[in-house]
DSSP file (Angstrom, degrees, kcal/mol; ACC not computed):
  #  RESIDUE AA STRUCTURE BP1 BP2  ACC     N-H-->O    O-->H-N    N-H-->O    O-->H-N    TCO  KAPPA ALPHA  PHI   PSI    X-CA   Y-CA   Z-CA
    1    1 A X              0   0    0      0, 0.0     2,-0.5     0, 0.0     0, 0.0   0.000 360.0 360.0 360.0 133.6  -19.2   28.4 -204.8
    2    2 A X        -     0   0    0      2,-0.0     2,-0.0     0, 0.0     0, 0.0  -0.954 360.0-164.6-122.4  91.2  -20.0   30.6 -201.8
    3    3 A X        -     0   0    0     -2,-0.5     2,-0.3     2,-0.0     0, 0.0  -0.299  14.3-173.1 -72.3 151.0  -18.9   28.8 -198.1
    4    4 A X        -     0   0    0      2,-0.0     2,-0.4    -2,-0.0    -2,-0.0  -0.941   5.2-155.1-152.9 149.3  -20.7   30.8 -195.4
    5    5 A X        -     0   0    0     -2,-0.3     2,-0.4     2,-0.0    -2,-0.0  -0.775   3.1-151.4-140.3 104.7  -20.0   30.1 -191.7
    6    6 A X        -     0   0    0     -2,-0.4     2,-0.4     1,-0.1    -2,-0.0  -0.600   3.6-154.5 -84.1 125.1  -21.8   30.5 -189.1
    7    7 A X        -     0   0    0     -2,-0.4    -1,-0.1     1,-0.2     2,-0.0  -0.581  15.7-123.1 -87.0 142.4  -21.3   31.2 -185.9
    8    8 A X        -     0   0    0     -2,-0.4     2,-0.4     1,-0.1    -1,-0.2  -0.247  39.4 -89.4 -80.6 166.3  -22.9   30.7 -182.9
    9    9 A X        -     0   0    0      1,-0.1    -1,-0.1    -2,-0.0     2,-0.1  -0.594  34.0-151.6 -86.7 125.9  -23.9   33.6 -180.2
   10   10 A X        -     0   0    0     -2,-0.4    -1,-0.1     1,-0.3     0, 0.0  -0.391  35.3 -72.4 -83.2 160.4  -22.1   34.8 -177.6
   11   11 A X        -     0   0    0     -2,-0.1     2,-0.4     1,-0.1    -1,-0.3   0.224  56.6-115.4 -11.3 137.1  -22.7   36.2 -174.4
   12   12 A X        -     0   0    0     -3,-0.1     2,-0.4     0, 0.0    -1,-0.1  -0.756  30.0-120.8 -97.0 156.3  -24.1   39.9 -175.0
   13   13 A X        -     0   0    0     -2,-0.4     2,-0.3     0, 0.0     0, 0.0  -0.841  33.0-164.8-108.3 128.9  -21.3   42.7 -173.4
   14   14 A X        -     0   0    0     -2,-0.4     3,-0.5     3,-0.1     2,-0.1  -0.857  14.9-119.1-132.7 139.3  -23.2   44.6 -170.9
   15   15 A X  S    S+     0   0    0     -2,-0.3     3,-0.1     1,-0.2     0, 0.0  -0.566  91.7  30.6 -89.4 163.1  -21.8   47.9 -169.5
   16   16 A X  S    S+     0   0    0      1,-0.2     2,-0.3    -2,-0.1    -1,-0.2   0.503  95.4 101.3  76.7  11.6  -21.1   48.4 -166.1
   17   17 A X        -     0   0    0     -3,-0.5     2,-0.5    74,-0.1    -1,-0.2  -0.964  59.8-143.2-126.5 143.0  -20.0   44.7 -165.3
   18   18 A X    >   -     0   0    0     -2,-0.3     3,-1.2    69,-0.2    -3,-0.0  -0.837  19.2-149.2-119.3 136.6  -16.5   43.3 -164.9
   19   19 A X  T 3  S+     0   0    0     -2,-0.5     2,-0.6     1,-0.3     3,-0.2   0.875  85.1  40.2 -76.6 -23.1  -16.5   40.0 -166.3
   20   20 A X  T 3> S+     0   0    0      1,-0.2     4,-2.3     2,-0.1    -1,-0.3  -0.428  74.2 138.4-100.1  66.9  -14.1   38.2 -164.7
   21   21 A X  H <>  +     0   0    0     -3,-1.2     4,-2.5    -2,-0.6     5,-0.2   0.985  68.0  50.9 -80.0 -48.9  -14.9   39.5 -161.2
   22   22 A X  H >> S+     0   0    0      2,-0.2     4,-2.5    -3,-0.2     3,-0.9   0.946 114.0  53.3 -20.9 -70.6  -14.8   36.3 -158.8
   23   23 A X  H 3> S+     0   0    0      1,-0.3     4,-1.2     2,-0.2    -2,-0.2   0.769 110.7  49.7 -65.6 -30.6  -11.2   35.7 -160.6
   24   24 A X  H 3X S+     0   0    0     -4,-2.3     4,-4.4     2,-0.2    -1,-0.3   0.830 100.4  52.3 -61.2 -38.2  -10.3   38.9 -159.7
   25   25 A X  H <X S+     0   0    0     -4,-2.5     4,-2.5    -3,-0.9     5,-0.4   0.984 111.0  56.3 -77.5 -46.6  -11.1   39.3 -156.1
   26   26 A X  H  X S+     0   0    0     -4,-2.5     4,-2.8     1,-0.2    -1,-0.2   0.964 101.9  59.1 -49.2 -41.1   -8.8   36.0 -155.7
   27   27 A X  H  X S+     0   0    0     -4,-1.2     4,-0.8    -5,-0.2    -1,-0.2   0.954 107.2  41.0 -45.7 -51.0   -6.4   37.8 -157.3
   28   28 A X  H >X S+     0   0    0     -4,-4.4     3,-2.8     2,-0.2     4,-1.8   0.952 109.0  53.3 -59.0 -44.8   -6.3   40.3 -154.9
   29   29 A X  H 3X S+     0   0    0     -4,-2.5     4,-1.1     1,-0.3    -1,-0.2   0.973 113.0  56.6 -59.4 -36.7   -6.6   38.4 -151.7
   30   30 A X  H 3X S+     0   0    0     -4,-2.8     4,-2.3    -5,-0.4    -1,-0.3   0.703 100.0  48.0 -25.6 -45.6   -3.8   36.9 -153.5
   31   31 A X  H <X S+     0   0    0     -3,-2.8     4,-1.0    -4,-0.8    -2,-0.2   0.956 107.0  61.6 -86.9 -66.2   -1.7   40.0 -154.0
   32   32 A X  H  X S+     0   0    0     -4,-1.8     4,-0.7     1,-0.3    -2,-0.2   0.528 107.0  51.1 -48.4  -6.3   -2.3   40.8 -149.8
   33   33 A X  H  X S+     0   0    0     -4,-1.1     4,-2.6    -5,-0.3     5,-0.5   0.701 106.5  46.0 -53.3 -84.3   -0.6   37.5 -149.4
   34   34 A X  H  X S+     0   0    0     -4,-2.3     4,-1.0     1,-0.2    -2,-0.2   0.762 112.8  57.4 -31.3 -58.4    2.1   38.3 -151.4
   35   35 A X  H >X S+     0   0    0     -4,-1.0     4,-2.5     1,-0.3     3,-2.2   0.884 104.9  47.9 -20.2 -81.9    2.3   41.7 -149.5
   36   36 A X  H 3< S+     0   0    0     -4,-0.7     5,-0.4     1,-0.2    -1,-0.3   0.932 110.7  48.6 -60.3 -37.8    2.6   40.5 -146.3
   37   37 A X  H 3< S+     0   0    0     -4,-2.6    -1,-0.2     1,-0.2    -2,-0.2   0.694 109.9  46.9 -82.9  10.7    5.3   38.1 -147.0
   38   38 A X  H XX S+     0   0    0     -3,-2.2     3,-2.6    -4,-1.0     4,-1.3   0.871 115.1  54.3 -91.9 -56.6    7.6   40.2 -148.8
   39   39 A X  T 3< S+     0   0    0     -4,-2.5    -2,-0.2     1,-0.3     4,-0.2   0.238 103.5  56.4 -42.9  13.3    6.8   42.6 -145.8
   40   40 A X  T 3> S+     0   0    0     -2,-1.2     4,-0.8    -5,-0.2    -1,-0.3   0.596 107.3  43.7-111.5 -20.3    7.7   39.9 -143.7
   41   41 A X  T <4 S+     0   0    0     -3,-2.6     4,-0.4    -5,-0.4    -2,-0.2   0.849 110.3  56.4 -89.2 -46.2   11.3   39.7 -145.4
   42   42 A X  T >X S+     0   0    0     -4,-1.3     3,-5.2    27,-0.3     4,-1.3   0.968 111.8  47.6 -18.2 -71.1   11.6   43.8 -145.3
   43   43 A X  H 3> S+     0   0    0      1,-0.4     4,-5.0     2,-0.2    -2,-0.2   0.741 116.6  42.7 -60.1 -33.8   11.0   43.2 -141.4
   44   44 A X  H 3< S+     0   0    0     -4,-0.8    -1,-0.4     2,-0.3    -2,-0.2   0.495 106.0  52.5 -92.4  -6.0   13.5   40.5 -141.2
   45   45 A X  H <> S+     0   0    0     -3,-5.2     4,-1.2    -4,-0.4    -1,-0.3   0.588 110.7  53.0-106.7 -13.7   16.3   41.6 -143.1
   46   46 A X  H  X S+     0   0    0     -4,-1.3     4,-1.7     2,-0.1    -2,-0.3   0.885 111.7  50.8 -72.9 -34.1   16.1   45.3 -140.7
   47   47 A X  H  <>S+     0   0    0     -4,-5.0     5,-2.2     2,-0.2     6,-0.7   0.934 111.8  43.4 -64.8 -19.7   16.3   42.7 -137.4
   48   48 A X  H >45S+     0   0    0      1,-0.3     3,-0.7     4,-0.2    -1,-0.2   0.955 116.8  49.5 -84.5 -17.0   19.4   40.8 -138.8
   49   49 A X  H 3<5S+     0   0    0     -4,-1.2    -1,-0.3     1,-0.2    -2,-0.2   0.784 116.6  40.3 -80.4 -26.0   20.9   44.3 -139.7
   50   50 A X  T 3<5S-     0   0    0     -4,-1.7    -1,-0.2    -5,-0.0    -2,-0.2   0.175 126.1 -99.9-110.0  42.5   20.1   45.5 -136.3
   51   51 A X  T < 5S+     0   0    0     -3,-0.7    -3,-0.2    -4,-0.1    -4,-0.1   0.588  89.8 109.8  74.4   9.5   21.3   42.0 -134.3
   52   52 A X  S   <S+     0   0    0     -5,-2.2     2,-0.2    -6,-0.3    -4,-0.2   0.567  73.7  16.3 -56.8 -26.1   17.7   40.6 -133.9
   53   53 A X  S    S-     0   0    0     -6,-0.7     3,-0.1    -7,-0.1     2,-0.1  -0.816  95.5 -79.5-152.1 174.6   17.0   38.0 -135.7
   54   54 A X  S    S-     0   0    0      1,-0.3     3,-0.1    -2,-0.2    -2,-0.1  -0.290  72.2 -48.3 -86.6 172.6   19.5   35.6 -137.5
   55   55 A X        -     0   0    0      1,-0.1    -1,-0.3    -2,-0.1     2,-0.2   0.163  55.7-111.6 -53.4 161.4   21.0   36.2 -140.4
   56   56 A X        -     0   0    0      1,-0.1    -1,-0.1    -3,-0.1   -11,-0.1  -0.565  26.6-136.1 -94.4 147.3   19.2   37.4 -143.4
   57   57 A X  S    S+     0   0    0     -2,-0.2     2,-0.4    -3,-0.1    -1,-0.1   0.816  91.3  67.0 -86.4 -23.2   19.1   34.4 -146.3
   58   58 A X        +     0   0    0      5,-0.2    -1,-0.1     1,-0.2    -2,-0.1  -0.894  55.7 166.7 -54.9  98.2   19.9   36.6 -149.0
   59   59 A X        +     0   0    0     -2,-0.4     2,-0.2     1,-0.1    -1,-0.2   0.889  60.1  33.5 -94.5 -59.6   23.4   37.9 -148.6
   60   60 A X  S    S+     0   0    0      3,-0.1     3,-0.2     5,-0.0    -1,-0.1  -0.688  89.9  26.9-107.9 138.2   24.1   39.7 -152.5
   61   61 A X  S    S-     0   0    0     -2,-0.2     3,-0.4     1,-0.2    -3,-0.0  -0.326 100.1 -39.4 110.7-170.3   22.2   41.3 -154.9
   62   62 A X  S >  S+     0   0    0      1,-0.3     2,-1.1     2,-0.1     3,-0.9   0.752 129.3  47.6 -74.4 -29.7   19.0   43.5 -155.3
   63   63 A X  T 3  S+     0   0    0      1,-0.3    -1,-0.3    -3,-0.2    -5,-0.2  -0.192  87.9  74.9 -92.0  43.7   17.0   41.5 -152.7
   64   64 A X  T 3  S+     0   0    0     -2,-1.1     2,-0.5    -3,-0.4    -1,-0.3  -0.074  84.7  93.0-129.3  23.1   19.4   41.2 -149.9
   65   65 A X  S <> S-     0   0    0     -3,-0.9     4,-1.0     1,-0.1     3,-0.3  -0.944  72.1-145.3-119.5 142.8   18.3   44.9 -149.5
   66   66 A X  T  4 S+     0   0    0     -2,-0.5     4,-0.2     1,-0.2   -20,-0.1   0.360  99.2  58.6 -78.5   5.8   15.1   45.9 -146.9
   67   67 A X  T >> S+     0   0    0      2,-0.1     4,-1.4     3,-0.1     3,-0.6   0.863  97.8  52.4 -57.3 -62.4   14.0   48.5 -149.0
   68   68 A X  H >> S+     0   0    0     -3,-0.3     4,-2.5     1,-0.3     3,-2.3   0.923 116.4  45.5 -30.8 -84.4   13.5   46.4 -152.0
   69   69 A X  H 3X S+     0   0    0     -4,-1.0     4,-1.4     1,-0.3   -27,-0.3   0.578 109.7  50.3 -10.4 -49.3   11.3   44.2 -149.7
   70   70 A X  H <> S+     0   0    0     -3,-0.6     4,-0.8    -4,-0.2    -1,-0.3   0.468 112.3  51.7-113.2 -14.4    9.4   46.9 -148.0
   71   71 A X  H <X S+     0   0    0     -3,-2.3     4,-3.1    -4,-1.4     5,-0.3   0.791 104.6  54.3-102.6 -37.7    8.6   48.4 -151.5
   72   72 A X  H  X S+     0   0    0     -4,-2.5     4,-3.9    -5,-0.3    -2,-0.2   0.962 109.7  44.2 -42.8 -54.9    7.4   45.3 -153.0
   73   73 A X  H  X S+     0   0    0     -4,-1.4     4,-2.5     2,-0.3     5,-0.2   0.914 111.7  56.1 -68.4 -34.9    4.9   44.7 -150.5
   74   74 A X  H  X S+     0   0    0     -4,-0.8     4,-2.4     2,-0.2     5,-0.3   0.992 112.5  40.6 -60.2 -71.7    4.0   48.3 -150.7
   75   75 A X  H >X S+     0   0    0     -4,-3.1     4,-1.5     2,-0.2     3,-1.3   0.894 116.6  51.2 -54.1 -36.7    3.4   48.0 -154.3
   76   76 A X  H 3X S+     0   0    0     -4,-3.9     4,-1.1     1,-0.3     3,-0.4   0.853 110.2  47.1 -54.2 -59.0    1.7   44.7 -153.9
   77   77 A X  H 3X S+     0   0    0     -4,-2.5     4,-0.9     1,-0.2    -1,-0.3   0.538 114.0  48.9 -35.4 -36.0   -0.7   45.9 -151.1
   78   78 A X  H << S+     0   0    0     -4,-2.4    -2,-0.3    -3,-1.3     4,-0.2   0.803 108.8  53.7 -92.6 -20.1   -1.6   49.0 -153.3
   79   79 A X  H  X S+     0   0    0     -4,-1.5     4,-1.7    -3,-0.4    -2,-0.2   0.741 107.9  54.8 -51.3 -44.8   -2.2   46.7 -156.4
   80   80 A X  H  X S+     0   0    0     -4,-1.1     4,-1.6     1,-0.2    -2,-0.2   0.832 105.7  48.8 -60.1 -49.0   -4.5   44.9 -154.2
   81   81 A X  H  X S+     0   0    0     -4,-0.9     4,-1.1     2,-0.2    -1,-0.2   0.553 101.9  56.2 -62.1  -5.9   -6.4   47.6 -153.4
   82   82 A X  H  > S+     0   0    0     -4,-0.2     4,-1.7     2,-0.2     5,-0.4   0.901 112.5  50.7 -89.1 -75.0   -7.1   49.2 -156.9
   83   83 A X  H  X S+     0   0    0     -4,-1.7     4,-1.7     1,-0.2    -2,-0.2   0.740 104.7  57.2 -30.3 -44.6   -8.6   45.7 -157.7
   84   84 A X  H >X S+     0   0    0     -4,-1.6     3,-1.8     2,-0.2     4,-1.2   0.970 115.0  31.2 -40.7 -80.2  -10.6   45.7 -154.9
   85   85 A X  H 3X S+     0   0    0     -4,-1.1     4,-1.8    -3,-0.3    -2,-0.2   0.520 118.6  59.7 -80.1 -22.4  -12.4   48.8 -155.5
   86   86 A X  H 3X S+     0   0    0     -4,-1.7     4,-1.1     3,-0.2    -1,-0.3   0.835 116.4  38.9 -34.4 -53.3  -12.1   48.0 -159.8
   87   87 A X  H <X S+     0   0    0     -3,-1.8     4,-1.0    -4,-1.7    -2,-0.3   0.948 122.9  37.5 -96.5 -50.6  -13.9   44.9 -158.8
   88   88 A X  H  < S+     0   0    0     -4,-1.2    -1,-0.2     2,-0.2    -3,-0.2   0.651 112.4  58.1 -73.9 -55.2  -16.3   46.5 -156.3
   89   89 A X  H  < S+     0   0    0     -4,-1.8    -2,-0.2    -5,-0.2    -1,-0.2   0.957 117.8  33.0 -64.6 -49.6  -16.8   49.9 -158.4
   90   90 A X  H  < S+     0   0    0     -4,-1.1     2,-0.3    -5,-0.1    -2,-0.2   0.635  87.4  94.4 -59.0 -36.1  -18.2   47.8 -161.6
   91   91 A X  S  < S-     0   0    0     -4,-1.0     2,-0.3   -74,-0.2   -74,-0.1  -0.503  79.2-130.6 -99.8 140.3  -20.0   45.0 -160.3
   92   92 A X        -     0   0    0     -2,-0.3    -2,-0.1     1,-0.0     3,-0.0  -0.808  32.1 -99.6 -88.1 135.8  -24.1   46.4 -160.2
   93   93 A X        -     0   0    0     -2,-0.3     2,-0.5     1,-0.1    -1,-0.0  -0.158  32.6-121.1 -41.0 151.8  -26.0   45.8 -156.7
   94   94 A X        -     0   0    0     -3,-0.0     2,-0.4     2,-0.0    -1,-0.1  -0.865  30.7-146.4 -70.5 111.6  -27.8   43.2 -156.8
   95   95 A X        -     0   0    0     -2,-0.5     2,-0.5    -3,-0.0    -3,-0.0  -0.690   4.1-151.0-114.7 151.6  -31.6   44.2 -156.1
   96   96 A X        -     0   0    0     -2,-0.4     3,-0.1     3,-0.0    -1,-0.0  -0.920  24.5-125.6-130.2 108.5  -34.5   42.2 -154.2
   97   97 A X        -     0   0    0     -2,-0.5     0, 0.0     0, 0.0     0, 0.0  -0.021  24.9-106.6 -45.1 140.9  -37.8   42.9 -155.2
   98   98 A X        -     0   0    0      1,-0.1     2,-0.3     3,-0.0     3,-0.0  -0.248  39.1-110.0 -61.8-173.2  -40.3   43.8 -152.8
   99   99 A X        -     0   0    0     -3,-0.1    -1,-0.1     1,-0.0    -3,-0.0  -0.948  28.1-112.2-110.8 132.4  -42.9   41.1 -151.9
  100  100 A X        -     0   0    0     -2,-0.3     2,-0.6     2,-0.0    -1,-0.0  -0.078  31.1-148.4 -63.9 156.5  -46.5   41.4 -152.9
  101  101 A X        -     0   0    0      1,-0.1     6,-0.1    -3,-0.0     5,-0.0  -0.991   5.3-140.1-133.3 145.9  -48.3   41.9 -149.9
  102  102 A X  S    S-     0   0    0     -2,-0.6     2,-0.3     4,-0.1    -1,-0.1   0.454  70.2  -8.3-103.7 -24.2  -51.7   40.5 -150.1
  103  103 A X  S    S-     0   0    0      1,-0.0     4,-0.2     0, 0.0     5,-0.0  -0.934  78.2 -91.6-170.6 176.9  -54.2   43.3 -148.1
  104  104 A X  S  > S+     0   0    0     -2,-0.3     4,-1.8     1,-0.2    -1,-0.0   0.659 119.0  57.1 -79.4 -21.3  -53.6   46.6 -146.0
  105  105 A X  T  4 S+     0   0    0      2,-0.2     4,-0.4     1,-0.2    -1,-0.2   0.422 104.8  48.2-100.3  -0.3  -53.5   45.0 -142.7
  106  106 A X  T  > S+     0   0    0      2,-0.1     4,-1.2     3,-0.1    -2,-0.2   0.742 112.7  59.5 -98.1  -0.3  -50.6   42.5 -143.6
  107  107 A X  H  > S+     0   0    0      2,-0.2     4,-1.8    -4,-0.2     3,-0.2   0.910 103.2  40.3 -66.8 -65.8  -49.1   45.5 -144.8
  108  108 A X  H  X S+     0   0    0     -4,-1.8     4,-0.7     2,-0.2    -2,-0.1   0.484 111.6  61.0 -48.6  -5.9  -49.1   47.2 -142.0
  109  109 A X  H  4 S+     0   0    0     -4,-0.4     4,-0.4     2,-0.1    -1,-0.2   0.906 109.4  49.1 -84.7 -72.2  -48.0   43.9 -140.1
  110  110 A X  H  X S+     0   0    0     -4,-1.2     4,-0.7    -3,-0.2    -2,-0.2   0.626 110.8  43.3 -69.9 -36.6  -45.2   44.1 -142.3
  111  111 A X  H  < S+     0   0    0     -4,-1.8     3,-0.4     1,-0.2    -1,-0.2   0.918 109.8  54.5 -39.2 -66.0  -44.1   47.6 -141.8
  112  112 A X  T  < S+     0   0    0     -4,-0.7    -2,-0.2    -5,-0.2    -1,-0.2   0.341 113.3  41.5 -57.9 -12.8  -44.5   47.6 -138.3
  113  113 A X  T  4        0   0    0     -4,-0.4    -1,-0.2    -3,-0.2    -3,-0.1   0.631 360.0 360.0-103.2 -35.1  -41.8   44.0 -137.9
  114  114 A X     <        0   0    0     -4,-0.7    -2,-0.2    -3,-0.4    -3,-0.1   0.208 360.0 360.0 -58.5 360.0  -39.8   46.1 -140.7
């Protein structure tokens, strides 16, 4: 006895399109959140080290230092950008057909408005 199972068709894989692109550009605006508010934490653990702001909430460990911080956001913010231009480089214009234009002087109407 010979089972056969068929499957149905998927979506066809097209070059030069990124498929999840929407989900991506959220991602990004996403990461340029994240950016700034680790860059917010940098900023704020150099005022309580130089008597500016109150003390910093982190006291111990790898994230009580404003490097750490200031390097996060930096990678986070450059992460953000690659996606951008990933998402941006991939995605094909979108084109709009011209519109038939009906005789020579609504063409020239149309030029001329253009």
């Amino acid at each position: 006895m010979v089972v056969r199972i068929r499957f149905a068709r998927g979506p066809l894989v097209r070059k030069g399109r990124v498929k999840n692109a929407y989900s991506l550009q959220i991602v990004a605006t996403l990461l340029t959140l994240v950016s700034i508010g680790t860059a917010l934490m940098g900023v704020w653990k150099v005022s309580a080290d130089m008597g500016w702001a109150q003390a910093f909430a982190i006291e111990a460990g790898t994230f009580s230092h404003a490097q750490v911080w200031l390097a996060l956001a930096t990678a986070a913010q450059a992460g953000s950008w690659r996606l951008t231009r990933y998402v941006r480089g991939k995605q094909q214009p979108q084109r709009i057909p011209p519109m038939p234009v009906e005789s020579e002087t609504a063409r020239k109407q149309v030029t001329a408005a253009g």
